[in-house]
GUPAMI-691646 format. One line per 8 residues: number of its first residue (from 1); their letters; for each residue x, y negated, z negated of C-alpha. Coordinates in Angstrom, 1 decimal, m for minus. Example, Ala and Ser with C-alpha at 12.3 -4.5 7.8 and 13.67 -1.06 7.14 Angstrom:
REM residues 2
1 = AS = 12.3,4.5,m7.8  13.7,1.1,m7.1
//
This chain:
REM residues 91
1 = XXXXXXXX = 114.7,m156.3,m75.4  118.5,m156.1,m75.8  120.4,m154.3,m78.3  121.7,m156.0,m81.0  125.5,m156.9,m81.1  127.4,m155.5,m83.7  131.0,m156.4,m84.8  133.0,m153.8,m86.4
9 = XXXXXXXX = 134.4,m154.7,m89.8  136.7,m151.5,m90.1  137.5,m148.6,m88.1  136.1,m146.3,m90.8  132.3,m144.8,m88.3  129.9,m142.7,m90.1  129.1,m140.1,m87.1  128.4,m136.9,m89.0
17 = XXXXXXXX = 124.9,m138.8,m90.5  122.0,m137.7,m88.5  119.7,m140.3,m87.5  116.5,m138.9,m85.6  113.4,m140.8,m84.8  111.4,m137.9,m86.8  113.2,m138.8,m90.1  112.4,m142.4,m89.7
25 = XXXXXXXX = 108.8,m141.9,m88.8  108.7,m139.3,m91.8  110.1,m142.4,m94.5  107.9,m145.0,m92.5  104.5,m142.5,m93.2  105.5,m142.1,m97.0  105.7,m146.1,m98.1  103.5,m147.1,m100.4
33 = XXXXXXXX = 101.4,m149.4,m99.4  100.5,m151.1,m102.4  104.5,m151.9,m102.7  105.4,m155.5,m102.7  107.1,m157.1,m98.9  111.2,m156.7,m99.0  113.0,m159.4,m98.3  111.8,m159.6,m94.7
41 = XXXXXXXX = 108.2,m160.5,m95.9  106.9,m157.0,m93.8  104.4,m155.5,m96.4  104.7,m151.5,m96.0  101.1,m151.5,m95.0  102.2,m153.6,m92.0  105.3,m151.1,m91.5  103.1,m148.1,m91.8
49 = XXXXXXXX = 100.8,m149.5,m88.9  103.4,m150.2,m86.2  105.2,m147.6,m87.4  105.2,m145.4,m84.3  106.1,m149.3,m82.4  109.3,m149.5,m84.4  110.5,m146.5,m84.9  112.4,m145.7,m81.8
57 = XXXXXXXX = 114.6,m149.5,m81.9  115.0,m148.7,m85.6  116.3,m145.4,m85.4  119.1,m147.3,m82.2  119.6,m149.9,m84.5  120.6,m147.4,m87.1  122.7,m145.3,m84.8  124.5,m148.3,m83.6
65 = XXXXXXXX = 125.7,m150.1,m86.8  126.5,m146.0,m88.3  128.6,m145.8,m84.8  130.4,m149.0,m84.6  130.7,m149.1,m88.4  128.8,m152.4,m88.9  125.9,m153.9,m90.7  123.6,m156.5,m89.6
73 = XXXXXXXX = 123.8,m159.3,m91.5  119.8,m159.4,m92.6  120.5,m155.7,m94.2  122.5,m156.8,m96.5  120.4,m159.8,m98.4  118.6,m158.4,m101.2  116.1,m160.1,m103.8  116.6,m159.0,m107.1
81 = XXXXXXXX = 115.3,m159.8,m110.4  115.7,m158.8,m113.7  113.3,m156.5,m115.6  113.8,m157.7,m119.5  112.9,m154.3,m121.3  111.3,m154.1,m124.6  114.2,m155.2,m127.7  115.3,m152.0,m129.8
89 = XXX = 115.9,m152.3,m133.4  118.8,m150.4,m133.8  119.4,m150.8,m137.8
//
């Protein structure tokens, strides 16, 4: 397995954020698996089970786009919807 190629958009690099495979295993171990799939269509029960599979490429992945001051592309697509609350009678 390669690792990805990012392409810097800026020269601006976020180097002082620590990114450790401990603190990503942590935040994989506390997702609730009764959440719904992201965008990505990986359920966090799925997440939670290869979790100790992933965590080492995600926590390079991170590293990488933090050093080189890029996102990958997927990372930043989002579905979103709108939660209509309750209308308030404000007379």
């Amino acid at each position: 397995m390669s690792t990805p190629v990012l392409k810097p958009l800026c020269d601006a690099k976020l180097v002082d954020i620590e990114v450790s495979v401990d603190i990503i295993m942590k935040k994989l171990s506390s997702l609730k698996e009764d959440k719904a799939a992201g965008y990505d269509n990986l359920s966090p029960r799925l997440l939670k089970v290869i979790a100790v599979e992933i965590v080492y490429p995600v926590a390079m992945i991170f590293r990488k786009s933090l050093d080189s001051g890029s996102v990958p592309r997927d990372w930043r697509t989002a579905n979103v919807s709108l939660l209509f609350k309750k209308e308030v009678d404000i007379r």
